[in-house]
N, C-alpha and C positions, 0 to 999 in steps of 0.2 A: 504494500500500500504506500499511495506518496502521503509526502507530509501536508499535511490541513493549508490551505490559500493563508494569507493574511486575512483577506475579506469577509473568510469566513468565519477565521477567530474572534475577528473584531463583532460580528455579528451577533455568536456567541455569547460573548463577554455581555453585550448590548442587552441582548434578552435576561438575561443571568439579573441585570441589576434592574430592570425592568419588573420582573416576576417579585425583586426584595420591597419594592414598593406598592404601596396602594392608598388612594383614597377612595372613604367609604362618604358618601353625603346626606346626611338623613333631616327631611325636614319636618319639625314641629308644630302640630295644630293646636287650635283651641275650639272648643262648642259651648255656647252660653246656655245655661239650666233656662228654658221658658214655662211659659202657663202649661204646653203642650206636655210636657214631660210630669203633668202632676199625676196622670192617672198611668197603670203600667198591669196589662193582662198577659197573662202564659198564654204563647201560640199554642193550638192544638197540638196534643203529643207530648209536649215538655213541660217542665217546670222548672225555675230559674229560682235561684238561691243563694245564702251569702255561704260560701265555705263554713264548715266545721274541722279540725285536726280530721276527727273521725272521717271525714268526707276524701281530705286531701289522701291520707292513708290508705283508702278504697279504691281510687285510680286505679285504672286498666292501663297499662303502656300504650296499648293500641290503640283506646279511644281519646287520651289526652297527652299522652309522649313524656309521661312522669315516668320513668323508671326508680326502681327502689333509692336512689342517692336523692335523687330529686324531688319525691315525693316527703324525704326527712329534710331538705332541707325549703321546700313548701311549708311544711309545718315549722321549720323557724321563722319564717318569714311572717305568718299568723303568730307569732308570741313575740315580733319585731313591730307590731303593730299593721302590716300590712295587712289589705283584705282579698278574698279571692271571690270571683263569680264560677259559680259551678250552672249549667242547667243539665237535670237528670233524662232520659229516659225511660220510661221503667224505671228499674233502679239504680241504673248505670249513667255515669258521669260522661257525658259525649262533648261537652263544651267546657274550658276553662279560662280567665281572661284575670289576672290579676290586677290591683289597686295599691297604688302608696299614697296618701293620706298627707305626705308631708311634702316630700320632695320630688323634682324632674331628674327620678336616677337612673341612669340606662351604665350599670356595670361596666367600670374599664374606659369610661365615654363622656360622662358627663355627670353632673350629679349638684342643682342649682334647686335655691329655695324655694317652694309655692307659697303661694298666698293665703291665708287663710282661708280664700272664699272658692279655693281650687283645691282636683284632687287630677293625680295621674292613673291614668290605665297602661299597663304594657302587658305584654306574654301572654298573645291568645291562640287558643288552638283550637280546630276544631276535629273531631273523630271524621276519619276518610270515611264513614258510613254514612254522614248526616251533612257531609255539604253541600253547600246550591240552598239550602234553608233560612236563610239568612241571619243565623245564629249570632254571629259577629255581632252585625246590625241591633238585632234585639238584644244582645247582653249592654251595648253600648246601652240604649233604652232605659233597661233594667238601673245602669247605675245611674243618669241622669236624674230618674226617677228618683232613690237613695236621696242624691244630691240636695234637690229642692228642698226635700221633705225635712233636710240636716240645714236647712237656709243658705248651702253653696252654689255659687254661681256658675262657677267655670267647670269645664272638666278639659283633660288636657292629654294629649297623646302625640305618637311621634311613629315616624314609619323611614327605609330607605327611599331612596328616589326610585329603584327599581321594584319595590316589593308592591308588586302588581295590586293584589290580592286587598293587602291591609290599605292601601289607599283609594281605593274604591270604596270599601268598608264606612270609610271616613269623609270618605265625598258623599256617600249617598246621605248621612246626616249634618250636611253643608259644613264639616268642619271648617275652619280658615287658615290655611299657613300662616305663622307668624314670626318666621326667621329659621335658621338651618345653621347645624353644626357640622361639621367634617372632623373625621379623624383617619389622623393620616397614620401610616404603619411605616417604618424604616428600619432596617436591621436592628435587632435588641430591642427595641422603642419604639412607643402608639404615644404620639400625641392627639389632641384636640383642638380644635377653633370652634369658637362661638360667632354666631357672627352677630352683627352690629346692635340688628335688630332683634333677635332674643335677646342678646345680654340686656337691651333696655328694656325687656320684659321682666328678666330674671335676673336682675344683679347680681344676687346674694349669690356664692358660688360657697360651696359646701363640700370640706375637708372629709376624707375618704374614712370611716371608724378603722376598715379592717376587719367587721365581724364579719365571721363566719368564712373569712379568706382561706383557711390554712387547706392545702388542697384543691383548692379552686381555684381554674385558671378565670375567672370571671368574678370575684368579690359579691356580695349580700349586702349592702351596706342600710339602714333605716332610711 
């Protein structure tokens, strides 16, 4: 065999350093609690609920994507103060969407103070048996509903630019972009930007606890 071109080493190298980087861009909505959202019924079939430990513990891997590490440290996250939305079929858990109460924390990413009159939703999933239902949609409902009835205004979420699925989710209940964070990856190192216009949504930027880190390539933090 001959020896490698130059052009093509250089190619090489190019893609090599290429592949060490990335930015990810995820942009952040808001939905204001309206008169609309005071009343809130179970679609036929299901019933929508706040988590129990016992609930989180009963997860299927299949129909919510808890495996046994996950579902122990779901139930920290409920003695962390977080909440979770379950809705059941029968008696099995097919939807789960969790709630933080305090902060905009997306693990490893970001992690900025809410307002007292907001709450965050992330991590929802729905069982490959039951989608096309609009499960998503309704559990959003569900906690707007929660929200009113608690005298909060806002509810708040965040999705990639690419993740098809969850921003449709979020269009269909007119959420509104309100600014975009990026986190960029470089060999050893993930940094974040915020940009201009969240940070003057969310000032208050909020130091990492470390709970529940040890093990975890993704942090738990309140």
């Amino acid at each position: 065999m001959g020896s490698v071109p130059p052009w093509l080493r250089v190619r090489r190298f190019l893609g090599s350093v290429r592949r060490k980087f990335a930015v990810d861009t995820y942009d952040v909505f808001t939905r204001d609690v309206t008169d609309e959202h005071a009343e809130f019924r179970d679609p036929p079939g299901y019933r929508f609920a706040w988590a129990t430990a016992e609930d989180i513990a009963g997860c299927a891997p299949y129909h919510t994507e808890l495996g046994e590490q996950d579902r122990e440290l779901g139930i920290a996250r409920l003695e962390l103060g977080h909440e979770a939305v379950v809705a059941f079929c029968d008696d099995e858990v097919v939807f789960t969407m969790w709630m933080n109460p305090r902060n905009l924390n997306v693990p490893g990413e970001v992690k900025l103070k809410l307002g007292d009159h907001q709450s965050f939703i992330y991590k929802a999933y729905t069982s490959p048996d039951h989608r096309g239902k609009g499960l998503y949609k309704i559990g959003m409902l569900f906690v707007l509903h929660r929200l009113g009835r608690e005298g909060k205004r806002q509810l708040v979420g965040y999705a990639h630019v690419k993740k098809r699925v969850s921003r449709k989710g979020l269009a269909a209940l007119e959420f509104e972009s309100i600014g975009r964070y990026y986190s960029v990856q470089i060999p050893l190192r993930q940094h974040t930007f915020v940009s201009r216009e969240l940070s003057s949504r969310f000032p208050e930027e909020i130091p990492r606890s470390g709970i529940l880190a040890e093990g975890r390539p993704e942090p738990i933090d309140p």
